[in-house]
N, CA, C and O atoms as a CHARMM CRD file, in Angstrom:
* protein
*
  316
    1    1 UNK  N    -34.53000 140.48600-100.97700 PROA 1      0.00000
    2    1 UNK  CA   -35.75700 141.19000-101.37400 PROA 1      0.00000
    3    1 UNK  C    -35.38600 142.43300-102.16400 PROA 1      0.00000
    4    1 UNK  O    -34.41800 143.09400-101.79000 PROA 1      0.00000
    5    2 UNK  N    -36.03700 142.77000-103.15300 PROA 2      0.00000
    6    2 UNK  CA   -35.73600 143.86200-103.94300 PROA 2      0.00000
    7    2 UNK  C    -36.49700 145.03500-103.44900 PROA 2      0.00000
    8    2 UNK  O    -37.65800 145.08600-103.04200 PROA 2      0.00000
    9    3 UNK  N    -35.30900 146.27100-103.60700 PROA 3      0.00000
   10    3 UNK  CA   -36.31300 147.01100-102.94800 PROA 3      0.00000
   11    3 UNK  C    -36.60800 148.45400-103.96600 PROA 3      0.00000
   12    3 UNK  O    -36.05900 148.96200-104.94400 PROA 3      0.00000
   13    4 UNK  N    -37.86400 148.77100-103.05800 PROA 4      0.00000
   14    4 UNK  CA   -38.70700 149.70300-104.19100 PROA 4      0.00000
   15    4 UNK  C    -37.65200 150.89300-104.94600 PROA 4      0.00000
   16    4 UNK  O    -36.51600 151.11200-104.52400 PROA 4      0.00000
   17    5 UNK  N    -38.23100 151.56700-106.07400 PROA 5      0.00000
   18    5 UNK  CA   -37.85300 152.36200-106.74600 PROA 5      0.00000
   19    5 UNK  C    -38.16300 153.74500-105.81200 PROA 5      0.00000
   20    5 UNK  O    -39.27900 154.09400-105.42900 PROA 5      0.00000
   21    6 UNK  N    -37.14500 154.29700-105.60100 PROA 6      0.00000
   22    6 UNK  CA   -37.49700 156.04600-105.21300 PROA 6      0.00000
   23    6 UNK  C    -38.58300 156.71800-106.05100 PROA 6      0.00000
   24    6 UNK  O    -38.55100 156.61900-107.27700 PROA 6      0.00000
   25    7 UNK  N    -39.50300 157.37000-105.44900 PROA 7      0.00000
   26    7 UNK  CA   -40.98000 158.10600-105.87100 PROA 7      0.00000
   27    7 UNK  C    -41.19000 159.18000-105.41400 PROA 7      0.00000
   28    7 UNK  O    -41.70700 160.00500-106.16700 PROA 7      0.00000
   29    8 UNK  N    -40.81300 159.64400-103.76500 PROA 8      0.00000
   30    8 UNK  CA   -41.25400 160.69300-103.42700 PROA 8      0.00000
   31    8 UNK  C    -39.91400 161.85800-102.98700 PROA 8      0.00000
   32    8 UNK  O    -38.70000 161.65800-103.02600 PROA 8      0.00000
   33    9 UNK  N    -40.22300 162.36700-102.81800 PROA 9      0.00000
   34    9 UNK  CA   -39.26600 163.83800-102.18300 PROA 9      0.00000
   35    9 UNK  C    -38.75600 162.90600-100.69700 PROA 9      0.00000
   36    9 UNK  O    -37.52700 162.86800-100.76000 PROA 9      0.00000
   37   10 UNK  N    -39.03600 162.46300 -99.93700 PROA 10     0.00000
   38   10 UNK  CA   -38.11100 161.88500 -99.09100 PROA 10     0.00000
   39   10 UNK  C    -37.55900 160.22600 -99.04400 PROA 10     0.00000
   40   10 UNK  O    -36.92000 159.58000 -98.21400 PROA 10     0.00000
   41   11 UNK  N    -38.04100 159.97400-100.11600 PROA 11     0.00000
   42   11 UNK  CA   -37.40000 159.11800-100.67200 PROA 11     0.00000
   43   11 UNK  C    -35.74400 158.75800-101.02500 PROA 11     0.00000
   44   11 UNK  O    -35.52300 158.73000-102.23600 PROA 11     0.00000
   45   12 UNK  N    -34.30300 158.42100 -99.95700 PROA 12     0.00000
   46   12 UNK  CA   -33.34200 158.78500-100.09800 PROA 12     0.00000
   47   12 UNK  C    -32.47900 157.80800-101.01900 PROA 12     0.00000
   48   12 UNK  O    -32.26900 156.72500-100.47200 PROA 12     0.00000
   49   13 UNK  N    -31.80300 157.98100-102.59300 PROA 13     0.00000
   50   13 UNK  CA   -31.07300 156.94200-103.35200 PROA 13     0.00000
   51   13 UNK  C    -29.77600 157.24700-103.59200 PROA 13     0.00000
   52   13 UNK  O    -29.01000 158.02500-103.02400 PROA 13     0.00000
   53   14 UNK  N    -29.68100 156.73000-104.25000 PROA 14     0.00000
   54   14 UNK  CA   -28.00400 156.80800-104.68900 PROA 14     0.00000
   55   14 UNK  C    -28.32900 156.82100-106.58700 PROA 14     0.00000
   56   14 UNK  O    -29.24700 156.38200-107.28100 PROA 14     0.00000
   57   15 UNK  N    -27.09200 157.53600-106.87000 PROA 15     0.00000
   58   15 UNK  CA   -27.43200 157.20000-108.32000 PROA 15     0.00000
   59   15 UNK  C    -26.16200 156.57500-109.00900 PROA 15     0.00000
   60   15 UNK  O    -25.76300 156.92100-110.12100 PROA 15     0.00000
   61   16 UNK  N    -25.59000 155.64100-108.24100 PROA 16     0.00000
   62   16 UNK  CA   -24.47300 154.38600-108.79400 PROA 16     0.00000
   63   16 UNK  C    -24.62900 153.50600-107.72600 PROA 16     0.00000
   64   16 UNK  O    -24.58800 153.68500-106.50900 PROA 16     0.00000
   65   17 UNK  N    -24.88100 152.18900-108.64800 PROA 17     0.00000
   66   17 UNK  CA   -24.59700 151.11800-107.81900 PROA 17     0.00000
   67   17 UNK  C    -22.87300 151.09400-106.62100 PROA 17     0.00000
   68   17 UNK  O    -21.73600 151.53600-106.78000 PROA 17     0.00000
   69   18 UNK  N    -23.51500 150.39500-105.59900 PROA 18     0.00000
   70   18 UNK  CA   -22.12700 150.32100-104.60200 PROA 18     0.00000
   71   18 UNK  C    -22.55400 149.71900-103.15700 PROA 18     0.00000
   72   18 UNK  O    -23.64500 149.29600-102.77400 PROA 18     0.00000
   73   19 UNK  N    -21.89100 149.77800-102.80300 PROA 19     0.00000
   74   19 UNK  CA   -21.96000 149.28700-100.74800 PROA 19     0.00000
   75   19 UNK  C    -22.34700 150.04400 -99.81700 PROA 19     0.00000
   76   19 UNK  O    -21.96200 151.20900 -99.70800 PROA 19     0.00000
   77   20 UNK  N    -23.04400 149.55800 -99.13900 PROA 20     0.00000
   78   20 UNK  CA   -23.29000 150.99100 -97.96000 PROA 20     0.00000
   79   20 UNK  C    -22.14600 150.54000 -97.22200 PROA 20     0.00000
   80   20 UNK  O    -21.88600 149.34000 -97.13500 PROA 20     0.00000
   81   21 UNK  N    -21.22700 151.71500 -96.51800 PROA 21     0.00000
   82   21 UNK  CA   -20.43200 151.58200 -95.95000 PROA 21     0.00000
   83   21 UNK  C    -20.72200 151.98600 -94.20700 PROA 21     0.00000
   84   21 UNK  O    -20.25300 151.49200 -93.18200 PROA 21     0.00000
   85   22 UNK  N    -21.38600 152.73900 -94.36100 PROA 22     0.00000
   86   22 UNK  CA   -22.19300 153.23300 -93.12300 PROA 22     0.00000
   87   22 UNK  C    -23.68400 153.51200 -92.80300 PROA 22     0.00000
   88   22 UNK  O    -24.20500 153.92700 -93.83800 PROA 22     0.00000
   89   23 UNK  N    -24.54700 153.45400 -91.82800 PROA 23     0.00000
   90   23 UNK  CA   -25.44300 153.71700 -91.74700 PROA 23     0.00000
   91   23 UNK  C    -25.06900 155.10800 -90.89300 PROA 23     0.00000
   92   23 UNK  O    -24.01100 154.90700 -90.29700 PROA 23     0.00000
   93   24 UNK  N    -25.51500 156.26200 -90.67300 PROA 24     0.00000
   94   24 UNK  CA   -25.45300 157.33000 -90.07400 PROA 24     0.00000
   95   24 UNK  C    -26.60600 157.82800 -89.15200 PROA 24     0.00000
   96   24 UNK  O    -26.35900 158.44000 -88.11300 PROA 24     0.00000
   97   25 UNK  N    -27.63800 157.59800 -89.48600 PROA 25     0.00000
   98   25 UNK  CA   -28.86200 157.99800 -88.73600 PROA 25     0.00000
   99   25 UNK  C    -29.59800 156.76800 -88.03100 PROA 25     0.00000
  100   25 UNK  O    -28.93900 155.80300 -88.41900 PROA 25     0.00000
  101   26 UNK  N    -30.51800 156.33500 -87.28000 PROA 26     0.00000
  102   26 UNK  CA   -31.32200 155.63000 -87.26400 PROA 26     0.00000
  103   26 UNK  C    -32.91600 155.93800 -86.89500 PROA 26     0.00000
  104   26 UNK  O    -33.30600 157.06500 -86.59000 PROA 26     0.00000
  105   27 UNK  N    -33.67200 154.91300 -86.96000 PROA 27     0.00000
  106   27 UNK  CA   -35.68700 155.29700 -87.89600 PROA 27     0.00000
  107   27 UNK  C    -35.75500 156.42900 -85.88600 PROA 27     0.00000
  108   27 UNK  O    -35.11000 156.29400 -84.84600 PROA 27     0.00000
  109   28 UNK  N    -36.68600 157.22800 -86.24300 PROA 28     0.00000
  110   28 UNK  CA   -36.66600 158.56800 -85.68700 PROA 28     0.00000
  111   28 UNK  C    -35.94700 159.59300 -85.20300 PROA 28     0.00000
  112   28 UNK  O    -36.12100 160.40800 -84.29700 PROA 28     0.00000
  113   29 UNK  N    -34.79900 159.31200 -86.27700 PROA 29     0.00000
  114   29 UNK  CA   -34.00700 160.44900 -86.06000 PROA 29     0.00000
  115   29 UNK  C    -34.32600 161.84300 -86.67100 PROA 29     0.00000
  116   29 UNK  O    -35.40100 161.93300 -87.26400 PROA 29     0.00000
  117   30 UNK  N    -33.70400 162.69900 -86.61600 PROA 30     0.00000
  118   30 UNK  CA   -34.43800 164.44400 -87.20200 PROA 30     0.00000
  119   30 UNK  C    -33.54000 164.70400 -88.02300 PROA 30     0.00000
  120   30 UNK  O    -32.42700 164.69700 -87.49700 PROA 30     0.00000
  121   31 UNK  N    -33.54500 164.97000 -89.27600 PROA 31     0.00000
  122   31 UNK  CA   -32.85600 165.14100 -89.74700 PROA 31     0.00000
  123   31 UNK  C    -32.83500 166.65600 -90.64000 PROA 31     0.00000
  124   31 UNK  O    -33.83200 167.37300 -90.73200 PROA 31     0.00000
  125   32 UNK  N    -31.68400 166.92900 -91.17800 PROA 32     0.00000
  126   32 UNK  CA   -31.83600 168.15400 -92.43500 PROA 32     0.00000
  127   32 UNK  C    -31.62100 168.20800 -93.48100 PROA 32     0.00000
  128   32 UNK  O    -30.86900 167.30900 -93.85800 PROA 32     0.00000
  129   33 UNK  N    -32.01000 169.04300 -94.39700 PROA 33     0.00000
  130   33 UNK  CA   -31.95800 168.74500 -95.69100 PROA 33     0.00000
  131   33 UNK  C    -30.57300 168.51900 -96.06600 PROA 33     0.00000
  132   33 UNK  O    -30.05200 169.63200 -95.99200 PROA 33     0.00000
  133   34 UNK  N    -29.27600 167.26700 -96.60200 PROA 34     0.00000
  134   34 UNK  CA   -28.25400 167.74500 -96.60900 PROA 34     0.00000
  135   34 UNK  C    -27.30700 167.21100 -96.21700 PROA 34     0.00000
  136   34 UNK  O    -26.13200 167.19100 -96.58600 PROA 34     0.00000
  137   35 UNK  N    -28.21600 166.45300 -94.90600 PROA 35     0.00000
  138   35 UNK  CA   -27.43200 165.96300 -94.01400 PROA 35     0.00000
  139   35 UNK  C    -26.94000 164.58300 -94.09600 PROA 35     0.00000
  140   35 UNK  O    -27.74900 163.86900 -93.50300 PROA 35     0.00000
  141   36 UNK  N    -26.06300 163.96200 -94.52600 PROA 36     0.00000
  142   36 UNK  CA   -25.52500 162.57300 -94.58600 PROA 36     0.00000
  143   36 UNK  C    -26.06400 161.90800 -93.48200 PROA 36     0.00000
  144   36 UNK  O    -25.87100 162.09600 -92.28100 PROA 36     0.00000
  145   37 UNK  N    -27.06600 160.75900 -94.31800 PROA 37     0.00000
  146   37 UNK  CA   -27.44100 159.69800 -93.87300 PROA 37     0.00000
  147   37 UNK  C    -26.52600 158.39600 -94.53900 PROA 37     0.00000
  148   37 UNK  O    -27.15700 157.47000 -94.03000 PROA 37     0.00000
  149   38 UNK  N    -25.76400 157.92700 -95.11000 PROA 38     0.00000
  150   38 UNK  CA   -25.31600 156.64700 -95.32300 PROA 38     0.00000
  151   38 UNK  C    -23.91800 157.42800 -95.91600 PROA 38     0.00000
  152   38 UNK  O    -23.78100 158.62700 -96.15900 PROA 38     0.00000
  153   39 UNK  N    -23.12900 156.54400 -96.03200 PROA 39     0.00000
  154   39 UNK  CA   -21.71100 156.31700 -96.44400 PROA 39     0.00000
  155   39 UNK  C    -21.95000 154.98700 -97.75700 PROA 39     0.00000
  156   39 UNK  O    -22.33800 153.95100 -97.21700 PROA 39     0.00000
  157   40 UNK  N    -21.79200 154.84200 -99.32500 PROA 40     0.00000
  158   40 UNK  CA   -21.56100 153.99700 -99.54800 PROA 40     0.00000
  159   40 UNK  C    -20.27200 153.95600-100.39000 PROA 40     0.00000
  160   40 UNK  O    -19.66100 154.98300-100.69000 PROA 40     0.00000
  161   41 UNK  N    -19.93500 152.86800-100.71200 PROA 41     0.00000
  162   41 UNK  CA   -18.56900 153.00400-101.42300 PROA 41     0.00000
  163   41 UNK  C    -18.65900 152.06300-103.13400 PROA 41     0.00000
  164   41 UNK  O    -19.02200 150.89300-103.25600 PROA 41     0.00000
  165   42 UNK  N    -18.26100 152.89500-104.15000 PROA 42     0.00000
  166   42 UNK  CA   -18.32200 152.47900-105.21500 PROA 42     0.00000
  167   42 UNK  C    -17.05500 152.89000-106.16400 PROA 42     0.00000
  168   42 UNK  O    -16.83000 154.09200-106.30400 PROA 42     0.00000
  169   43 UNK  N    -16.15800 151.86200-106.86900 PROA 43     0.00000
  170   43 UNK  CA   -15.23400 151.73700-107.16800 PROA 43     0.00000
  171   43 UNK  C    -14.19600 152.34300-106.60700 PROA 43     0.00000
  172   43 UNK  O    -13.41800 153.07600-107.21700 PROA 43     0.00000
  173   44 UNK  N    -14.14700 152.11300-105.62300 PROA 44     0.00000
  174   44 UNK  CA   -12.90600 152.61200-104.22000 PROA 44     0.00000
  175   44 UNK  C    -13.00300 154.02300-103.94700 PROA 44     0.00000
  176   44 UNK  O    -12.08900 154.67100-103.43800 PROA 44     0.00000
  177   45 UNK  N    -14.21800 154.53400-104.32100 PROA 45     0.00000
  178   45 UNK  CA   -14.35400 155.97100-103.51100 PROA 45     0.00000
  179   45 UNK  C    -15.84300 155.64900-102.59000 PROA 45     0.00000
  180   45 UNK  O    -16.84600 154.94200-102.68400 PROA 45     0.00000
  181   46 UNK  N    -15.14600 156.84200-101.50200 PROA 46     0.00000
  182   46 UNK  CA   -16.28600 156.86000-100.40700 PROA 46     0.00000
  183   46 UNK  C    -17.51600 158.05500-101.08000 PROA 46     0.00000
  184   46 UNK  O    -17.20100 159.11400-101.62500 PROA 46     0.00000
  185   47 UNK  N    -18.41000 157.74500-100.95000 PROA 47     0.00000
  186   47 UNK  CA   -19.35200 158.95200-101.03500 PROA 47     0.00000
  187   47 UNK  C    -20.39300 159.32200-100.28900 PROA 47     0.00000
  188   47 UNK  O    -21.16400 158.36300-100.25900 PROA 47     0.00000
  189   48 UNK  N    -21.01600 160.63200 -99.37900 PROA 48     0.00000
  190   48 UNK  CA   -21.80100 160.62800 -98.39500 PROA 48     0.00000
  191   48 UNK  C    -23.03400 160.78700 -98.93700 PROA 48     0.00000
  192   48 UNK  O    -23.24000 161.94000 -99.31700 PROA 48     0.00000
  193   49 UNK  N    -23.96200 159.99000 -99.10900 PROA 49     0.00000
  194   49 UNK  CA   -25.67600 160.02300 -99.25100 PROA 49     0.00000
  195   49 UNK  C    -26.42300 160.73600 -98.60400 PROA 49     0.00000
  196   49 UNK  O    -26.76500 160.26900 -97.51800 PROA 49     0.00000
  197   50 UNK  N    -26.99700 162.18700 -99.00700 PROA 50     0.00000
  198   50 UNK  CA   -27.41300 163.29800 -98.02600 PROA 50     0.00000
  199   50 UNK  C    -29.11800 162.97900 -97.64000 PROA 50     0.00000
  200   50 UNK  O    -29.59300 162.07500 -98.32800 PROA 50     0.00000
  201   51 UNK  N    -29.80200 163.43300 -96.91500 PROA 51     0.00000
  202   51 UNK  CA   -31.20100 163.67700 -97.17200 PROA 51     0.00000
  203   51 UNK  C    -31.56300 164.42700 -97.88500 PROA 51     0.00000
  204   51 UNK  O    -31.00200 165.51500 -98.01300 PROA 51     0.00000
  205   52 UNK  N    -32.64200 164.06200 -98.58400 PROA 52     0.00000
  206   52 UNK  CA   -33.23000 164.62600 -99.56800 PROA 52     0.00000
  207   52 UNK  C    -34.08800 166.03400 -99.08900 PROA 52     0.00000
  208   52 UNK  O    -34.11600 167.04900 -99.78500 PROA 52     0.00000
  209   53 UNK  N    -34.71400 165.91200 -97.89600 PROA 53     0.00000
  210   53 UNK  CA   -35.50100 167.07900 -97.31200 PROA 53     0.00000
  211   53 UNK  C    -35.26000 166.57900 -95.91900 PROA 53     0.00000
  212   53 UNK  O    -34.80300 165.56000 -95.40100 PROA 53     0.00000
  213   54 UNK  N    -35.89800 168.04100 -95.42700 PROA 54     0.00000
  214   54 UNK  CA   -35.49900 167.71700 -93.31700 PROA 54     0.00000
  215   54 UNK  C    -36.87900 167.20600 -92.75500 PROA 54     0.00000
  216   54 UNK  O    -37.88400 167.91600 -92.76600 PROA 54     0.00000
  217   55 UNK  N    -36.85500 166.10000 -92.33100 PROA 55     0.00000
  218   55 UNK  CA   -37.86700 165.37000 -91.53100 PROA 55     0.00000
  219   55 UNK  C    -37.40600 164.24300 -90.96900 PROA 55     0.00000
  220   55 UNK  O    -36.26500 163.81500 -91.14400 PROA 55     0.00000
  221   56 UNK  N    -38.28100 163.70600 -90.25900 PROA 56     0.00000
  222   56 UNK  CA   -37.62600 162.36200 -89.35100 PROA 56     0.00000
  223   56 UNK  C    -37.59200 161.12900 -90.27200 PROA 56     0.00000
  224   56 UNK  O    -38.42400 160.84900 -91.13600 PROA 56     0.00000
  225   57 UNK  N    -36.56300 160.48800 -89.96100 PROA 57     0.00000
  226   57 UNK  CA   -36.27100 159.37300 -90.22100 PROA 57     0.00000
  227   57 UNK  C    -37.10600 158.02000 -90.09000 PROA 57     0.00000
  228   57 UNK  O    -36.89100 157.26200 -89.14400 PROA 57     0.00000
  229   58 UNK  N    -38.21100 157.69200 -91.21200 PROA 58     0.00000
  230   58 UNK  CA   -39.04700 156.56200 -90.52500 PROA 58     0.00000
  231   58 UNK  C    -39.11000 154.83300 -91.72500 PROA 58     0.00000
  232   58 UNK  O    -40.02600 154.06800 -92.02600 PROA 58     0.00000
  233   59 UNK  N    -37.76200 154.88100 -92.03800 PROA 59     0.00000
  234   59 UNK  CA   -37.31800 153.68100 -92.41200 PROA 59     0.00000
  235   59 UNK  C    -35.84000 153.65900 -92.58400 PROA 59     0.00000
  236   59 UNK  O    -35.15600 154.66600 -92.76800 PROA 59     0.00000
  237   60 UNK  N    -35.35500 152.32400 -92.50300 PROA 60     0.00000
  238   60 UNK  CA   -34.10400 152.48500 -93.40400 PROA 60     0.00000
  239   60 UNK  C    -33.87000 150.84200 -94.03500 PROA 60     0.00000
  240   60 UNK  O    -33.77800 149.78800 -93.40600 PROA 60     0.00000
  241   61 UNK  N    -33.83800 150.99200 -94.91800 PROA 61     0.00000
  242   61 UNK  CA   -33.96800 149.50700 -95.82800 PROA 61     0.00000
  243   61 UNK  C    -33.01500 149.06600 -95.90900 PROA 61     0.00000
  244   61 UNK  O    -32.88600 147.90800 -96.30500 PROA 61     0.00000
  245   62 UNK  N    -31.78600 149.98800 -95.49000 PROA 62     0.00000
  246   62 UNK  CA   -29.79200 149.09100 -96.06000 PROA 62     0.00000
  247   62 UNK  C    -29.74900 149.01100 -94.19500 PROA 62     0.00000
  248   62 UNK  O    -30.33300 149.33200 -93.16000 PROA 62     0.00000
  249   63 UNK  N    -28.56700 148.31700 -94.78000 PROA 63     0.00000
  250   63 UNK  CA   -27.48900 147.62200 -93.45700 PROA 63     0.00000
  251   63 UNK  C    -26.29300 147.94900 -93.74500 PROA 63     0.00000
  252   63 UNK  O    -26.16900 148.27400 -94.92600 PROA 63     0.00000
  253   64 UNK  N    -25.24500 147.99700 -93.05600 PROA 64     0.00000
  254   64 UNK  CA   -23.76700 148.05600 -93.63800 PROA 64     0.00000
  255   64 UNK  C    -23.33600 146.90400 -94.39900 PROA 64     0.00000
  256   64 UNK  O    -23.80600 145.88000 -93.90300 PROA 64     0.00000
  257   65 UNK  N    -22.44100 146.63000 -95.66800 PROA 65     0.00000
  258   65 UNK  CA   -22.37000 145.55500 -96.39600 PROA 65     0.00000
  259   65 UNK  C    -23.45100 145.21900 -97.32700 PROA 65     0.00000
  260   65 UNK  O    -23.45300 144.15000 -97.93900 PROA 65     0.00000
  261   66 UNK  N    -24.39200 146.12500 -97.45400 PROA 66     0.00000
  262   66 UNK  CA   -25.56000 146.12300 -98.65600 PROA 66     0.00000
  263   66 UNK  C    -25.20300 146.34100 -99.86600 PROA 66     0.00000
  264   66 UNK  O    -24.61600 147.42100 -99.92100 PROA 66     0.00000
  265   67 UNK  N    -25.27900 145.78800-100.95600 PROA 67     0.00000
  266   67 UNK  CA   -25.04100 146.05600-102.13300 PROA 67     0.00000
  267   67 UNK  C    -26.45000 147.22100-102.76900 PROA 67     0.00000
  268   67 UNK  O    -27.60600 146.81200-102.65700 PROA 67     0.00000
  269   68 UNK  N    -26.23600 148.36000-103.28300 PROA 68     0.00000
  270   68 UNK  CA   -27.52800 148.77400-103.49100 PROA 68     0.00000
  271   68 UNK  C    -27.43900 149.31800-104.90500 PROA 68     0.00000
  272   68 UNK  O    -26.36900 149.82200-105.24400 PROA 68     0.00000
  273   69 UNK  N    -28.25600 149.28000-105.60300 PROA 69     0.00000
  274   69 UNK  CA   -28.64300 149.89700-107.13100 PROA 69     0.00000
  275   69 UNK  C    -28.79900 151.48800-107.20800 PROA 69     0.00000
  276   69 UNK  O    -28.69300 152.03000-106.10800 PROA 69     0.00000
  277   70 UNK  N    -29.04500 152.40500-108.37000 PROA 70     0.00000
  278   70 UNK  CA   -29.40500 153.32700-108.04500 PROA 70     0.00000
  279   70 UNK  C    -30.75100 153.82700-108.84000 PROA 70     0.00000
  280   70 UNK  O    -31.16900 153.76400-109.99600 PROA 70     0.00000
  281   71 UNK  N    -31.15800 154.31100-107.70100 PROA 71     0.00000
  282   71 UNK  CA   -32.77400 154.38000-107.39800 PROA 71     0.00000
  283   71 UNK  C    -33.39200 154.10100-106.47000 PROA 71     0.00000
  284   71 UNK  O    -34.39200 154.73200-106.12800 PROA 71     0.00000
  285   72 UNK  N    -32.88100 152.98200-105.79000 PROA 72     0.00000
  286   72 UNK  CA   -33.72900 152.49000-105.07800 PROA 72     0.00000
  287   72 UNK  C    -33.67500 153.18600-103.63500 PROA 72     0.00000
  288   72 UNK  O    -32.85800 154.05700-103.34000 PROA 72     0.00000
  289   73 UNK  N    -34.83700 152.58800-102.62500 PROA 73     0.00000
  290   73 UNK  CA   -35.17000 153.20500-101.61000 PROA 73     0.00000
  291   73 UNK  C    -34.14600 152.56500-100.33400 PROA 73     0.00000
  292   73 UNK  O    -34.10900 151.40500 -99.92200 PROA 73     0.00000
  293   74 UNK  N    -33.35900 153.73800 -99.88800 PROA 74     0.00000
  294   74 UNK  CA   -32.46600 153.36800 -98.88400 PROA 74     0.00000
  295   74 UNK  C    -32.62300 153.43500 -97.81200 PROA 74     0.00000
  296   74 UNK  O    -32.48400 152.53900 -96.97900 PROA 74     0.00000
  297   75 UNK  N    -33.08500 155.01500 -97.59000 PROA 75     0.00000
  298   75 UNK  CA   -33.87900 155.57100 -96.25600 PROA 75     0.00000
  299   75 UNK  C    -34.67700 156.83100 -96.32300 PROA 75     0.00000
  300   75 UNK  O    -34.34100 157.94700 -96.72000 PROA 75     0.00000
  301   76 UNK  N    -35.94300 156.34500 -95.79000 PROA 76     0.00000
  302   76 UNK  CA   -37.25300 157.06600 -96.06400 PROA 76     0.00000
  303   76 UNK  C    -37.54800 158.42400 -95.08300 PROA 76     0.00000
  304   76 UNK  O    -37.50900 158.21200 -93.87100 PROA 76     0.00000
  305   77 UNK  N    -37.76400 159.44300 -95.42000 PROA 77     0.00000
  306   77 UNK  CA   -37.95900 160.50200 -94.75800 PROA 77     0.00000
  307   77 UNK  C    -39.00300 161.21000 -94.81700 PROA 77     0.00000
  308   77 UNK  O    -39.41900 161.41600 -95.95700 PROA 77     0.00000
  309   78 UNK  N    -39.80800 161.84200 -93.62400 PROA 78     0.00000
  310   78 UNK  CA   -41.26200 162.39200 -93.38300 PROA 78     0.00000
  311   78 UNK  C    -40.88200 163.73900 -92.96500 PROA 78     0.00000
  312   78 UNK  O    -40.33400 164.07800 -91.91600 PROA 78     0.00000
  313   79 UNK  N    -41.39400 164.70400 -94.30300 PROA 79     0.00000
  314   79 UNK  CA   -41.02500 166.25800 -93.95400 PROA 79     0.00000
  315   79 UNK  C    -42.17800 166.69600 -93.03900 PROA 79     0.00000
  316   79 UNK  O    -42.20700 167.84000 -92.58700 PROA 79     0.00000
């Protein structure tokens, strides 16, 4: 399934295609602005995917082993 394009302020993406290597948070967690929610890995570097703003955690669309684009919606956050 393809997933949506990032739109809002807690809307969390990546801006290079790559792998999620980790998931870090899971859906109602609290989070801060900043704070690494995913690990993905793209051309043999690791990179940490922060939140975009501090609110709870109320999606997460990747899995570990996800291939993901950049833009798209990884994990959704409610300030």
């Amino acid at each position: 399934s393809k997933r949506q394009q990032a739109s809002a302020p807690g809307h969390v993406s990546t801006t290079m295609p790559g792998n999620i290597v980790d998931v870090l948070v899971k859906e109602g967690d609290v989070v801060k602005a900043g704070q690494a929610v995913l690990i993905t890995e793209a051309m043999k570097m690791e990179t940490e995917v922060q939140a975009s703003i501090a609110g709870k955690v109320v999606a997460i669309h990747v899995a570990k082993g996800d291939r993901v684009n950049p833009g798209e919606i990884l994990v959704e956050i409610e300030g």
